[in-house]
DRENMI-462328 format. One line per field, with one value per residue: residue number from 0; residue in one letter; x, y, z of N, C-alpha, C in turn. Coordinates in steps of 0.02 Angstrom, whole numbers, plus 50000, padded with zeros to 5 digits. Layout:
BEGIN
nr	(NUM;...);
rest	(a;...);
n.c1	(X;...);
n.c2	(Y;...);
n.c3	(Z;...);
ca.c1	(X;...);
ca.c2	(Y;...);
ca.c3	(Z;...);
c.c1	(X;...);
c.c2	(Y;...);
c.c3	(Z;...);
//
This chain:
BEGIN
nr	(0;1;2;3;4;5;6;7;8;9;10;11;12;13;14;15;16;17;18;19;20;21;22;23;24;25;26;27;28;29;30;31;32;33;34;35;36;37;38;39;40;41;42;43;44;45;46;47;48;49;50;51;52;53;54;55;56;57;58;59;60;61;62;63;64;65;66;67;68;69;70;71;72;73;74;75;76;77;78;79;80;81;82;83;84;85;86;87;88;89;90;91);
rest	(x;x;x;x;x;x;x;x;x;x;x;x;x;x;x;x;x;x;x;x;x;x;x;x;x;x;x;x;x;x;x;x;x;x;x;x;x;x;x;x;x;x;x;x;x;x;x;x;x;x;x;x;x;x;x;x;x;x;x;x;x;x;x;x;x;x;x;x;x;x;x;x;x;x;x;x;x;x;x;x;x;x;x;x;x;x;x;x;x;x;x;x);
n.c1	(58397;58326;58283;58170;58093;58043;57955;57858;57823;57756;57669;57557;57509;57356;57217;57179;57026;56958;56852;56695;56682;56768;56834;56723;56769;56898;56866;56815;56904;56984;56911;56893;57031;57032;56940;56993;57031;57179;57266;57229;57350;57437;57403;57420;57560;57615;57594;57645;57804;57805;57776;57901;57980;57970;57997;58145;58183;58165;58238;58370;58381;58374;58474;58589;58572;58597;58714;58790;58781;58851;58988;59130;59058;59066;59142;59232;59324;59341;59402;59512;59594;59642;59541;59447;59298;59197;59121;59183;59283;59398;59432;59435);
n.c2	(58099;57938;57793;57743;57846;57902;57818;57813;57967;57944;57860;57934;58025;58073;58010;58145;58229;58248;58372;58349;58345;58332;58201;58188;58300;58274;58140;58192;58279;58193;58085;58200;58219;58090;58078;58179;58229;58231;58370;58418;58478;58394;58278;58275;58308;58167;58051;58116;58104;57975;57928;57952;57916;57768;57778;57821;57715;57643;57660;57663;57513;57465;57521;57459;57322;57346;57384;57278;57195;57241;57255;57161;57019;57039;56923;56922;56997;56967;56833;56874;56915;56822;56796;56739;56643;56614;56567;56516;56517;56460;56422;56297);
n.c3	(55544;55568;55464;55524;55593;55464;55421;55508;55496;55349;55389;55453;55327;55266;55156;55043;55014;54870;54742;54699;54544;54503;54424;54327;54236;54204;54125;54043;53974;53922;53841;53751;53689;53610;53531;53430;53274;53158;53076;52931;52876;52947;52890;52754;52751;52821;52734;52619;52681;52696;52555;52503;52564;52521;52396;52381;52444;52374;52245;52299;52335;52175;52123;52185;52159;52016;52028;52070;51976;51883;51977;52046;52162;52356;52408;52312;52346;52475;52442;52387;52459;52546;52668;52793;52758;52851;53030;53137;53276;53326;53222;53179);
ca.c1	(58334;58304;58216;58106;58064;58039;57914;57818;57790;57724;57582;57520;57479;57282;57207;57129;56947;56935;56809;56648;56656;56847;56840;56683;56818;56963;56849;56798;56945;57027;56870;56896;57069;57032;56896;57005;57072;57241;57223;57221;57419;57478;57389;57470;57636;57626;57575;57711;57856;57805;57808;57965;58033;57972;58046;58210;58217;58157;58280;58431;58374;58372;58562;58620;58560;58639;58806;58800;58796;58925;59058;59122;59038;59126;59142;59295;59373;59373;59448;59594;59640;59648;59516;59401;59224;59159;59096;59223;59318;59464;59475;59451);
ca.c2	(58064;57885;57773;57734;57889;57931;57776;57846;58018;57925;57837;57991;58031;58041;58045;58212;58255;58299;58381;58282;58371;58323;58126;58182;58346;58224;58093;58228;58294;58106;58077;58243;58192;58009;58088;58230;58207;58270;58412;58392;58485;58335;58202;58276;58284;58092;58050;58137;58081;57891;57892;57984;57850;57740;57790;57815;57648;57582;57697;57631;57450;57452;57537;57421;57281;57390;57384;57194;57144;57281;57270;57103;57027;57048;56867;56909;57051;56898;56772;56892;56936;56762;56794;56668;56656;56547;56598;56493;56570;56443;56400;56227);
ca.c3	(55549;55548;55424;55561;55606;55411;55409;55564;55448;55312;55431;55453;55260;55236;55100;55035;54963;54794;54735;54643;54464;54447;54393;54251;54200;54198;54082;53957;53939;53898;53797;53691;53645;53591;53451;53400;53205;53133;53051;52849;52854;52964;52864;52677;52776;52862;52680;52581;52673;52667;52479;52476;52589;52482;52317;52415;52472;52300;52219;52322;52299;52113;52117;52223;52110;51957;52031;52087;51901;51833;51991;52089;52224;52409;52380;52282;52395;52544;52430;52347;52543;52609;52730;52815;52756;52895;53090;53179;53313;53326;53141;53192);
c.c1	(58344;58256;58157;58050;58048;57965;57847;57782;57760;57660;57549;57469;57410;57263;57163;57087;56961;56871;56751;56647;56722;56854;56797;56738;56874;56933;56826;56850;56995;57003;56870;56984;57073;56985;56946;57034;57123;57226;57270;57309;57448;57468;57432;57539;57665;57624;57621;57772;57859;57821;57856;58009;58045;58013;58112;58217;58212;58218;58359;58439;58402;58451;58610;58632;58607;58725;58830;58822;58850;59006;59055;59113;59088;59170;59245;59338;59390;59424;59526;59639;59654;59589;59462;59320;59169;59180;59148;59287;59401;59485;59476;59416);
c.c2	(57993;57831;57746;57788;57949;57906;57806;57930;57993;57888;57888;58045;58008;58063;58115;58201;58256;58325;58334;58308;58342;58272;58160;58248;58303;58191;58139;58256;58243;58093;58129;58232;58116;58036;58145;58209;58242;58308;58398;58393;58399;58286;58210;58254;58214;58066;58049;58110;58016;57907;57950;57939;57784;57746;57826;57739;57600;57606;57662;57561;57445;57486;57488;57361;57285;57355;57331;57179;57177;57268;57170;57091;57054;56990;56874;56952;57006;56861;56825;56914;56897;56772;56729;56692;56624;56598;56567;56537;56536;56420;56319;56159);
c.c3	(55523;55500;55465;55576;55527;55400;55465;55533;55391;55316;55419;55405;55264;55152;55095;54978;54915;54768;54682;54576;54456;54390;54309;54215;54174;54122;54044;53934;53901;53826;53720;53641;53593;53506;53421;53333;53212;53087;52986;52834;52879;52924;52791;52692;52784;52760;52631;52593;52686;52603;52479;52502;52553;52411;52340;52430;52398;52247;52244;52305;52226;52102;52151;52179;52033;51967;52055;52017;51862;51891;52052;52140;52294;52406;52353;52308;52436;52504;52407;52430;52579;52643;52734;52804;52827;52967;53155;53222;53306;53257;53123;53114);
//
C-alpha cells in the first residue's frame, strides 16, 4: 500500500457522537481531584523527610567546615603535584 492510498483512508475518518452527559462526567471528575487533600499520613511523611534532609545537609556542612580548618586545603594537594590551577587549554 501506498502513502497515497493510506491518505485516501484517512479522508474518510468522521467524527463520532459522544454522548451529552460525558463532557459534565469528565469535568467532575477533574474537578473532584483538584479539591481532594493528602491524607494526614502523606502530609507527616512529606514533612518528616524534609527536616531530615535538612539536618543531613546541615550536618554534612558543619563537618565539612570542621575538617577545612583541621586538614589542608586542595590548594596544597595541586601545588605539591605541580599541577595547573588555571582553565587554559594550551597553557599559553
Amino acid at each position: 500500500m501506498n502513502i497515497d492510498q493510506k491518505l485516501e483512508q484517512l479522508k474518510q475518518v468522521q467524527q463520532v457522537e459522544a454522548p451529552h452527559f460525558l463532557l459534565t462526567r469528565i469535568r467532575q471528575r477533574i474537578d473532584n481531584i483538584h479539591h481532594a487533600e493528602a491524607p494526614l499520613k502523606w502530609r507527616w511523611a512529606f514533612v518528616s523527610v524534609g527536616v531530615l534532609l535538612l539536618v543531613l545537609n546541615l550536618s554534612i556542612f558543619l563537618k565539612v567546615n570542621k575538617d577545612r580548618k583541621q586538614q589542608p586545603g586542595i590548594e596544597s594537594y595541586i601545588n605539591a603535584m605541580n599541577l595547573s590551577t588555571s582553565n587554559d587549554i594550551y597553557h599559553e
